[in-house]
N, C-alpha and C positions, 0 to 999 in steps of 0.2 A: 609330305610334311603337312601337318593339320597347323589351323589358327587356332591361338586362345587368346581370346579378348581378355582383358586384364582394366579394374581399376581402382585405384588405391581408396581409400576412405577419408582423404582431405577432400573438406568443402572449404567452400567463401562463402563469406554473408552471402545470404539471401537466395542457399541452393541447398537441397537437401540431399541426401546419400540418396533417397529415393529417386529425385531426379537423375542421379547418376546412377544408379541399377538400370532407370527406362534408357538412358542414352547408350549405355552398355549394351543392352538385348537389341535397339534398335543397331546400331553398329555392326553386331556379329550378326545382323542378316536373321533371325527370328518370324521378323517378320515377315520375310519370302518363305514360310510353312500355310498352304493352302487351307484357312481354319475355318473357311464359311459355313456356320449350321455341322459342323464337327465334335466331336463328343473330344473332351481335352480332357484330360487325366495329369493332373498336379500330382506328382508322386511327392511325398516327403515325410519327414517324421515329424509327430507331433511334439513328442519330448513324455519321458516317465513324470506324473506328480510329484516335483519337489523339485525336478532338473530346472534348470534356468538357462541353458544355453543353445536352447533350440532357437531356430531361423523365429526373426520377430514378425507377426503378423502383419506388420504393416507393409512389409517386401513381399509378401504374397497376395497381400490385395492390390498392390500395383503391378505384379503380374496380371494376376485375373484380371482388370481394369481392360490392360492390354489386349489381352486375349480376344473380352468380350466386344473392345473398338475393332477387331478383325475378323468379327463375326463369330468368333468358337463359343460353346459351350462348355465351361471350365467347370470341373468339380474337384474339389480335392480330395487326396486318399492313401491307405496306408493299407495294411494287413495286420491283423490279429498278433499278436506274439508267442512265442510257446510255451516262454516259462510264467511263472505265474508273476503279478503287477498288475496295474492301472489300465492294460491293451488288449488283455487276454481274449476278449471278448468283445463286438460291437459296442453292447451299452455302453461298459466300462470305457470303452475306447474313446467312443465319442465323450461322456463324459469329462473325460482326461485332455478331449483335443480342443471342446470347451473350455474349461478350465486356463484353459494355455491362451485364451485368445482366437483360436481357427474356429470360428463358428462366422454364419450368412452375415452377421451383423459388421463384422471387423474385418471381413476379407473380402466380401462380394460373391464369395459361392460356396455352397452344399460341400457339407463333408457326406464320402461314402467307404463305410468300409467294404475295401474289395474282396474280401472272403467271406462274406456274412455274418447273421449274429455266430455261431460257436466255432468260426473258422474253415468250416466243411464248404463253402460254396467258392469251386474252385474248375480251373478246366486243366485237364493234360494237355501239355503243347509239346509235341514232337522234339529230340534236338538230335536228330540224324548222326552230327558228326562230337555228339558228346564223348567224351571221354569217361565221366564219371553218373552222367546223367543222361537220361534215354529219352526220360516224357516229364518235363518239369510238370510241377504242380503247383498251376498258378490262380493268385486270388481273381476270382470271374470280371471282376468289375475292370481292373486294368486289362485284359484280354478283349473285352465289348467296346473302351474307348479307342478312338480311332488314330489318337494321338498322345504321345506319351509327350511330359514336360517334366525334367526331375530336378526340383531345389533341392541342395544339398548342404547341410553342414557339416561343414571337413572338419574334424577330431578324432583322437587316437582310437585304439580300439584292441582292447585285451588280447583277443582272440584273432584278426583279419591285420591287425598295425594299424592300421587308419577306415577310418570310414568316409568312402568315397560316394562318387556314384555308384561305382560295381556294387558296392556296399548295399545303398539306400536302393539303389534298383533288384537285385540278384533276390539278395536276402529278403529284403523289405517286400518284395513285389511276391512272396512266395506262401502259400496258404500253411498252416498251419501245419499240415502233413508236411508241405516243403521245405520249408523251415525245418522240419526235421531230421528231412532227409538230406539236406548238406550239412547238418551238424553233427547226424549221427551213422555209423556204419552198422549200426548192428538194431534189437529191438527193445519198444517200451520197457518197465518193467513196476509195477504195483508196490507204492509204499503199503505194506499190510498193517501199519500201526494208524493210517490216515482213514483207509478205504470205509467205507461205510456200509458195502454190500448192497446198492439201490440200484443194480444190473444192468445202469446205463451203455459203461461200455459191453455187454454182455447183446444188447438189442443192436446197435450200431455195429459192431463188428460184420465184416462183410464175407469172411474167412473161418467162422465157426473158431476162432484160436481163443474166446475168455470167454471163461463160466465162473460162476461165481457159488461158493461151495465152503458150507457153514457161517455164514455172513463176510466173506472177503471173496474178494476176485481174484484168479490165476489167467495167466497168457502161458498158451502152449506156444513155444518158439518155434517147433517145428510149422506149424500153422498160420504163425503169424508172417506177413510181409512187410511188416513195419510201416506199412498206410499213416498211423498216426491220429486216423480216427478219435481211437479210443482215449489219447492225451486229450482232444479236443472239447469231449463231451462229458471227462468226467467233471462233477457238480465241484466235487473237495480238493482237485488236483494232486487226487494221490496217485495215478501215471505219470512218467516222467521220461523221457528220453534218455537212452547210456551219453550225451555228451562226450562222445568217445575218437570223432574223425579228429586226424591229424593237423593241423593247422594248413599245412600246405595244400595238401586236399580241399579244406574249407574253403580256400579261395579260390581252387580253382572251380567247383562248386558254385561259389556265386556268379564267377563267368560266364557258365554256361545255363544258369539260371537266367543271368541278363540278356545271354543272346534268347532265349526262348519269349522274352518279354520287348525286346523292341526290332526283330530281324524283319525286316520288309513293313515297317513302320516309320511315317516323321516324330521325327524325336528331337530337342533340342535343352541342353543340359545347362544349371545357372549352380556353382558350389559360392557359397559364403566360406569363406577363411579368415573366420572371426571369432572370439571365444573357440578357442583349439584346447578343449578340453583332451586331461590324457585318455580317458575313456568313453565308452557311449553314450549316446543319450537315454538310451534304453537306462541307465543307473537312475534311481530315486531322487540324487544328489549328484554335482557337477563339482568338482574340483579346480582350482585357478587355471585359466589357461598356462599352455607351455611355454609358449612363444610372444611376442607382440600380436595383436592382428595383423594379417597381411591384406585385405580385401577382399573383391568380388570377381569371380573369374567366369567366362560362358563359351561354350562352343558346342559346335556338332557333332564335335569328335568327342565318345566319352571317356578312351584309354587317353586319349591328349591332355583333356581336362584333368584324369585322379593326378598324373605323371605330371603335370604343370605343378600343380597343387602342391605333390608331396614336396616336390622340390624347391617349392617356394618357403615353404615351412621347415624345411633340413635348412634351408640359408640362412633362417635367424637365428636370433641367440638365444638361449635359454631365458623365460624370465625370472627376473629376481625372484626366490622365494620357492617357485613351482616344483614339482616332483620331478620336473628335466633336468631344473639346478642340483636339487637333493644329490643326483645319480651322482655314483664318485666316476665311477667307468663310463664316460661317454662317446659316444662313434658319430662318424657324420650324418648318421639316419637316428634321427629323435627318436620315433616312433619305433625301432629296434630296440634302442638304450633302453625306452618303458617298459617294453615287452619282448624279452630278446626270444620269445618262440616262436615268434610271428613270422609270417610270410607273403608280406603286403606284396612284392613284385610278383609270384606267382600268379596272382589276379591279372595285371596287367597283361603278365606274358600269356596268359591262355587267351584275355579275351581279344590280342593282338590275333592270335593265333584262327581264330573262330571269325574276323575278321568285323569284329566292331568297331578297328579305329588302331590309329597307331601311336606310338609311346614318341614318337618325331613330332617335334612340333615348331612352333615360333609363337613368341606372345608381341600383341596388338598393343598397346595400351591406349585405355581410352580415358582423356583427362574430364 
């Protein structure tokens, strides 16, 4: 049975939630992670242009604060996205994570995107005992830090039920190709009313599978291996991924994506369970939350932490007003009732399985 540190979002005069984030991380032992002269990798989402419910910058510069009083070198960082938005790309990304506040100035450290400018700078990591995934394909920058750190904001999530760690880790940590490849089973394919015919993905293909032939481009299927390259580099975003894996699949996909990203690594995980919006943040726009806020939760454990998490958020009550209230049919899992194709436990039980951590836990609470 794993711990989770647990604390609620009541202050008194003259103490801030921030204070209680640092006495929380100090609590759950953070700081017994060897961080002297250590490359730290802040994993988290910066939030789509327009979302408002991503983690606030100023809990991430009292992380980093932290970090850097134990000696680590903290950067923070995310990966490129697949579909097209405000992430798709380095500039655009940082941009975006400007915009939101995560820049040197308001946090205390460098943002890096860890796939590169167009997503392509990525390393294959083995995963032996994957089930669906052999060699993830992950963004280079989190593979080079020597220590993973993942802030998380817990909210629903259309496609996985909630976005967790596994989420923000699996998904989040996987280059553009990767990203692809747990969302999709099968290959690309070329809007031919977008394309432009400028041979991009025609040069970057690694597989001879797109030529490009009387001003559009074709992907020979048989040829292609669904790399994902070719999404990555075109200019107009007329490639696109079939969007086609199963839900259950998908999670367990980001599973075995997370063990490829923190398996013989310190790691130590912080989710906010605050604005529990019903969907991601990846959206434009953020919807009322579903629930009340519940707080801030941390442990070592990352299957202990989503499983704390979700069931801290099934206990409350719907709020007034929210798309959880709206449901006429409701079950005692929210995050089902939104999205009843989902298959959020599947996540946990693979990455129990792959032996990240277990779904047994007990919560700490720290006042």
């Amino acid at each position: 049975m794993s711990e989770v540190f647990y604390t609620s979002l009541r202050t008194r005069v003259g103490e801030s939630l921030l204070d209680k984030l640092e006495r929380l991380v100090r609590r759950a032992g953070m700081d017994k992670i060897d961080f002297n002269n250590k490359y730290v990798a802040i994993k988290l989402h910066f939030g789509e242009p327009g979302n408002l419910a991503f983690i606030r910058p100023q809990y991430v510069a009292r992380i980093v604060k932290l970090i850097k009083e134990w000696g680590g070198k903290p950067f923070l960082t995310d990966c490129n996205t697949l579909y097209v938005g405000g992430r798709k790309n380095a500039l655009d990304h940082l941009e975006s994570a400007y915009q939101n506040g995560f820049n040197p100035y308001n946090t205390g450290a460098h943002v890096v995107i860890a796939d590169g400018l167009k997503g392509l700078d990525e390393v294959l990591v083995p995963v032996p005992d994957g089930k669906h995934v052999k060699e993830a394909k992950i963004g280079r920058a989190l593979m080079d830090a020597d220590i993973i750190i993942s802030l998380t904001h817990f909210k629903g999530h259309e496609a996985a039920g909630f976005g967790g760690v596994i989420k923000n880790i699996g998904m989040g940590g996987g280059s553009r190709a990767g990203k692809m490849e747990q969302h999709s089973a099968g290959k690309p394919y070329v809007q031919q009313d977008i394309c432009v015919g400028c041979h991009k993905c025609e040069q970057y293909c690694a597989h001879d599978a797109v030529h490009v032939t009387d001003g559009k481009s074709f992907i020979t299927e048989e040829k292609c291996v669904g790399c994902g390259r070719c999404v990555g580099v075109c200019p107009v975003d007329a490639i696109s991924p079939m969007w086609d894996e199963a839900n259950t699949v998908l999670s367990e996909k980001m599973a075995e994506y997370t063990a490829a990203i923190v398996r013989n690594r310190s790691r130590f995980h912080i989710s906010f369970v605050m604005d529990v919006s019903p969907y991601c943040d990846c959206h434009g726009e953020n919807d009322m939350p579903i629930v009340p806020d519940v707080g801030i939760m941390a442990s070592y454990d990352l299957v202990a932490l989503d499983q704390a998490c979700v069931d801290k958020v099934n206990a409350q009550p719907p709020m007034p007003g929210s798309l959880l209230d709206e449901k006429i049919e409701k079950s005692w899992d929210h995050f089902h009732t939104i999205a009843p194709d989902t298959d959020w436990e599947a996540a946990l039980v693979r990455a129990e399985q792959l032996g990240l951590g277990t779904r047994s836990y007990s919560i700490v609470e720290v006042k």
